[in-house]
ZASE-777545 format. One record per residue (C-alpha): chain; residue number from 0; x negated, y negated, z; residue in three letters. Coordinates in steps of 0.5 Angstrom, whole numbers. Layout:
N
 mol seq     x     y     z type
   A NUM     X     Y     Z  ALA
...
REM end
This chain:
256
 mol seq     x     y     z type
   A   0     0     0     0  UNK
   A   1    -5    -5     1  UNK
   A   2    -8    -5    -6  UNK
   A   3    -2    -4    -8  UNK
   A   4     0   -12    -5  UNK
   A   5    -8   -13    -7  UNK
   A   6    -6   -12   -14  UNK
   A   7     0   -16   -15  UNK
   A   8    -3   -22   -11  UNK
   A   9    -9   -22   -16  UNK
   A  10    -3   -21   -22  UNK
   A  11     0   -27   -20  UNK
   A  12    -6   -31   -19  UNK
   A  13    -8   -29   -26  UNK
   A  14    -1   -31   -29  UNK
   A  15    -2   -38   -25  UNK
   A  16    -9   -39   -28  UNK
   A  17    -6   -38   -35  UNK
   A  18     0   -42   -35  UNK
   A  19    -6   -47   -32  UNK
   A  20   -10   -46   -39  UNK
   A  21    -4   -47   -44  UNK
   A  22    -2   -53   -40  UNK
   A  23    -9   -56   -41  UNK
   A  24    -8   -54   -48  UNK
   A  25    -2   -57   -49  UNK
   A  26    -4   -64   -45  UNK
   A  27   -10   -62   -50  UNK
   A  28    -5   -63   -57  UNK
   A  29    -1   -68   -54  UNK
   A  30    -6   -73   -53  UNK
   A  31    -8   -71   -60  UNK
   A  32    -2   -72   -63  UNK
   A  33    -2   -79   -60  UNK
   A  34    -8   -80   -62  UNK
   A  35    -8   -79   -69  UNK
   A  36     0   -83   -69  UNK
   A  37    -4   -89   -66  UNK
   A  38   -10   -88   -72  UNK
   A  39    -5   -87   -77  UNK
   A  40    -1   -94   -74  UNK
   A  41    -7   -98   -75  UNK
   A  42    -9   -95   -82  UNK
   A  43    -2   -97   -84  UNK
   A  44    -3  -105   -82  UNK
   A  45   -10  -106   -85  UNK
   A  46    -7  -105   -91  UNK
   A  47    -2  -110   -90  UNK
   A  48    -8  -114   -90  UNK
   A  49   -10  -112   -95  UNK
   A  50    -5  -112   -99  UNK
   A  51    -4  -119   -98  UNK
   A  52   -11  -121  -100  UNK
   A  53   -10  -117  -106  UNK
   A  54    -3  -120  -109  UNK
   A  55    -6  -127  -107  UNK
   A  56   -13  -126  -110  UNK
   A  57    -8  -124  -116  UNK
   A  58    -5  -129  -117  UNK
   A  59   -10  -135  -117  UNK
   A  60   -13  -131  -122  UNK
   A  61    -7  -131  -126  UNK
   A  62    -6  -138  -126  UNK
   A  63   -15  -139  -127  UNK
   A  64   -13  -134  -133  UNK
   A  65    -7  -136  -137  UNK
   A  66    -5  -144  -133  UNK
   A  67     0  -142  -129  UNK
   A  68     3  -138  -124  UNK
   A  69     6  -131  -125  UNK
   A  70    14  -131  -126  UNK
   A  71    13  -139  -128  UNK
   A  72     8  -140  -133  UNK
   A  73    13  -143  -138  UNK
   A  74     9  -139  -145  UNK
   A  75     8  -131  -142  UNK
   A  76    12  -129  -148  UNK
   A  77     6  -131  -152  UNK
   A  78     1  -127  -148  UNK
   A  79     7  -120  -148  UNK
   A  80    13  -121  -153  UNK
   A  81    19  -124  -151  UNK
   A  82    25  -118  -147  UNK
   A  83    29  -118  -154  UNK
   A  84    35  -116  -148  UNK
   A  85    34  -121  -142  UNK
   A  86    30  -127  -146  UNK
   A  87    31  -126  -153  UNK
   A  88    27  -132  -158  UNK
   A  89    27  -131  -166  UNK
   A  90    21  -135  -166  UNK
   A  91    18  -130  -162  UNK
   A  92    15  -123  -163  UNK
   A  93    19  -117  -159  UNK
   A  94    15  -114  -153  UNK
   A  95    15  -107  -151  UNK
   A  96    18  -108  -146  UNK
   A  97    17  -116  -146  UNK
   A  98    18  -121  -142  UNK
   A  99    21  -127  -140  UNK
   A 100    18  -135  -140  UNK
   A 101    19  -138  -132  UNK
   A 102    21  -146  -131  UNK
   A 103    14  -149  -130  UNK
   A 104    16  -152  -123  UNK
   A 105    12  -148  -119  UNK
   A 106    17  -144  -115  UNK
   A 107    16  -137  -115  UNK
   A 108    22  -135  -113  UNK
   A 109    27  -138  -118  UNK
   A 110    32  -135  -121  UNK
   A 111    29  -128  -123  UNK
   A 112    22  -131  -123  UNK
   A 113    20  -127  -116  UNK
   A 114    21  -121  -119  UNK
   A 115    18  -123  -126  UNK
   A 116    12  -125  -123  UNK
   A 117    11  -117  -120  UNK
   A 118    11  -116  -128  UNK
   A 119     7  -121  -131  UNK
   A 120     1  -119  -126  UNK
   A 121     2  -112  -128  UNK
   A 122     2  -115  -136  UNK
   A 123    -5  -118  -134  UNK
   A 124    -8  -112  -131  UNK
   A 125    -9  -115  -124  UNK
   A 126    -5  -110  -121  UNK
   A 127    -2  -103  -121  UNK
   A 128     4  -101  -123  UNK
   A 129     9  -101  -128  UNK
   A 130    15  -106  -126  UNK
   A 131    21  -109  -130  UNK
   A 132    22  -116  -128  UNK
   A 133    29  -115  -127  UNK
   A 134    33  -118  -122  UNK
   A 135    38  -114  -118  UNK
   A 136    36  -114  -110  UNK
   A 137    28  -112  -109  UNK
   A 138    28  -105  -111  UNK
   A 139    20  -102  -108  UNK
   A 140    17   -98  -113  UNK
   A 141    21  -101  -118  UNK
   A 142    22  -108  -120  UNK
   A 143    16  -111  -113  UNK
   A 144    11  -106  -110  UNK
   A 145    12  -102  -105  UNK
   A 146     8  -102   -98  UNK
   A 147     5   -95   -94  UNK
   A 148    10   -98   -88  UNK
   A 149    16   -94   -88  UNK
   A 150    22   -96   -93  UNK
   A 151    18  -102   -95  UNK
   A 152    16  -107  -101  UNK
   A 153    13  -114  -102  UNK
   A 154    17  -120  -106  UNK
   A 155    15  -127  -108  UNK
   A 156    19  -133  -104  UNK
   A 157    19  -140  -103  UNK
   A 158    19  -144   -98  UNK
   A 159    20  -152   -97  UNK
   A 160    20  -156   -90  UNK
   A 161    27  -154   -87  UNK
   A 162    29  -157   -81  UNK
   A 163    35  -155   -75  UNK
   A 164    35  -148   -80  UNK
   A 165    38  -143   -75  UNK
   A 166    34  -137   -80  UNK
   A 167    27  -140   -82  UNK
   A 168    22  -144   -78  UNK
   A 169    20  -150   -80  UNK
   A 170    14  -149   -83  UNK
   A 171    12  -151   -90  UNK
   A 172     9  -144   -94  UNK
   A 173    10  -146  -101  UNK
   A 174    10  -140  -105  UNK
   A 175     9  -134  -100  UNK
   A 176     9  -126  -100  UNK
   A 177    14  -122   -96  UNK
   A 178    13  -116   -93  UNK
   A 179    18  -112   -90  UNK
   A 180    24  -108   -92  UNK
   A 181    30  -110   -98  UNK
   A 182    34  -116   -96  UNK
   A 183    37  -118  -102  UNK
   A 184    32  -121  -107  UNK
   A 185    27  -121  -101  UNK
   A 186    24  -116   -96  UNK
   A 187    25  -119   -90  UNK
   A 188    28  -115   -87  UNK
   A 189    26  -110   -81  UNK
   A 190    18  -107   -82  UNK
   A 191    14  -107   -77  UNK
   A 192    14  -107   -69  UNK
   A 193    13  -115   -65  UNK
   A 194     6  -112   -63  UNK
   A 195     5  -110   -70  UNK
   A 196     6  -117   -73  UNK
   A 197     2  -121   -69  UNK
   A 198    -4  -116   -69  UNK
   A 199    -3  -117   -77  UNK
   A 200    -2  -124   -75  UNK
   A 201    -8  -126   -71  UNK
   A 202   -12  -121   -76  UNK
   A 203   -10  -127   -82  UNK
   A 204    -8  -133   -77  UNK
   A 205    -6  -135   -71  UNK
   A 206    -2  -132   -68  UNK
   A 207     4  -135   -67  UNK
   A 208    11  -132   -71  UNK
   A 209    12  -140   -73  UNK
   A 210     7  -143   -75  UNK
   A 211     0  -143   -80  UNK
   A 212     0  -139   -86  UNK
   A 213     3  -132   -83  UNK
   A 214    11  -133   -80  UNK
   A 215    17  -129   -78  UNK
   A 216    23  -130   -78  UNK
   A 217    28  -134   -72  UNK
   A 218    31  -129   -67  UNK
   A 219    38  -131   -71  UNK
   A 220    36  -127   -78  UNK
   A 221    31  -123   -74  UNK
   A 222    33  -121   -67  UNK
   A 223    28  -119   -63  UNK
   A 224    22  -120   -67  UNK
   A 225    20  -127   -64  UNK
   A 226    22  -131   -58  UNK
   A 227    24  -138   -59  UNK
   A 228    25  -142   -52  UNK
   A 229    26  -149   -56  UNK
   A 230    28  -154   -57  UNK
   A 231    19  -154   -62  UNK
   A 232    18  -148   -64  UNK
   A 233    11  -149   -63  UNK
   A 234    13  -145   -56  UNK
   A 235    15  -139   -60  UNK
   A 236    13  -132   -59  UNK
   A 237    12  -126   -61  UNK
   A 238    17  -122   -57  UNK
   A 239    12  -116   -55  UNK
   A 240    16  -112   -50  UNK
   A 241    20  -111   -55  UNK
   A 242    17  -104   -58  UNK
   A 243    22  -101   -63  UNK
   A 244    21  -104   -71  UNK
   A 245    24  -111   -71  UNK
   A 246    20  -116   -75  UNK
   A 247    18  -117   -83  UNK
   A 248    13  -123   -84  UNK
   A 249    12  -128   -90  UNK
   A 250     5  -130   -91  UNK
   A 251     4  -137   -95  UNK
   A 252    -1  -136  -102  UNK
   A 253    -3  -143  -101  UNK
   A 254    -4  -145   -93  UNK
   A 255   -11  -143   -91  UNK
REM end
């Protein structure tokens, strides 16, 4: 009988010893999978700047190369046809696909010059893709680029001075990138995290979701993504308590 007691208490112990082990492996696997989340995050977001700096060298090498702006130069037909559907011009020859002339007023974003501008860059091979220029809600992949951030894409927009603007911060971008998910012609909706953004933000700018070159949008559009204490929104912040996905960013082309 005692070495049969012995044996059970030796059993048990070795049993205990194991789930030890497969516990450390486990803690062991998690802290992996976490690890590799977190590597994979910040791969994410090194390519939104990234991203950003490639568009913007783009398009100040479109404008030294054909004396405008992509989606406004007002002669992009006599570089790549006319769209025989969309523009058609009986002095012009027919491209394949084609494209369409912009105003020339500097403004990326009129009308269906943002997304113009996407295929005149490709035209010009200074970026890569293939995109339609059509107009029709920003549409990644097909009429502006995607983004390695989950279910989102880059747009062209514009942006003057707006004062009392329950949507927008008051500060002048001019032209801009937007990256973000699909909200109608833009992609400024929901992407990325508070802390995302502001580590984007600090990296390009200066951290602040109102002011500079890299902004958000105001907590009316963009709930959680900032918080705005007023009445200047100099005092805005990023609202970095916040972790769930809230914020977009528009980053100007022509503030340094």
């Amino acid at each position: 009988m005692p070495q049969h007691r012995l044996t059970h208490r030796n059993s048990a112990a070795f049993t205990l010893m194991e789930v030890a082990v497969v516990l450390a492996v486990i803690g062991l696997l998690v802290g992996a999978v976490i690890g590799g989340t977190a590597l994979l995050r910040q791969s994410e977001l090194q390519t939104v700047t990234n991203d950003f700096g490639k568009y913007s060298a783009a398009v100040s090498q479109f404008r030294q190369q054909y004396g405008g702006l992509p989606g406004d130069i007002i002669d992009a037909t006599n570089f790549w046809g006319d769209d025989s559907v969309n523009c058609a011009d009986a002095g012009v020859t027919d491209g394949a696909p084609g494209t369409c002339n912009g105003n020339g007023n500097e403004n990326m974003s009129d009308g269906t010059e943002a997304y113009r501008a996407w295929q005149h860059l490709a035209m010009a091979k200074l970026i890569v893709g293939n995109y339609t220029g059509l107009a029709g809600g920003a549409t990644p992949g097909t009429n502006v680029p995607k983004s390695r951030i989950t279910n989102s894409g880059w747009s062209f927009g514009f942006k003057g001075v707006t004062a009392a603007d329950a949507n927008l911060y008051n500060q002048d971008l001019s032209n801009f990138l937007s990256i973000g998910t699909p909200t109608g012609a833009l992609t400024q909706g929901a992407a990325i995290t508070p802390q995302d953004a502001w580590q984007v933000d600090t990296k390009i700018d200066d951290g602040s979701p109102s002011l500079g070159r890299v902004m958000t949008m105001k907590p009316a559009s963009l709930a959680n993504c900032s918080l705005n204490p007023g009445p200047a929104d100099s005092n805005a912040s990023y609202n970095r308590t916040f972790t769930a996905v809230a914020c977009s960013l528009n980053m100007s082309l022509t503030l340094k």
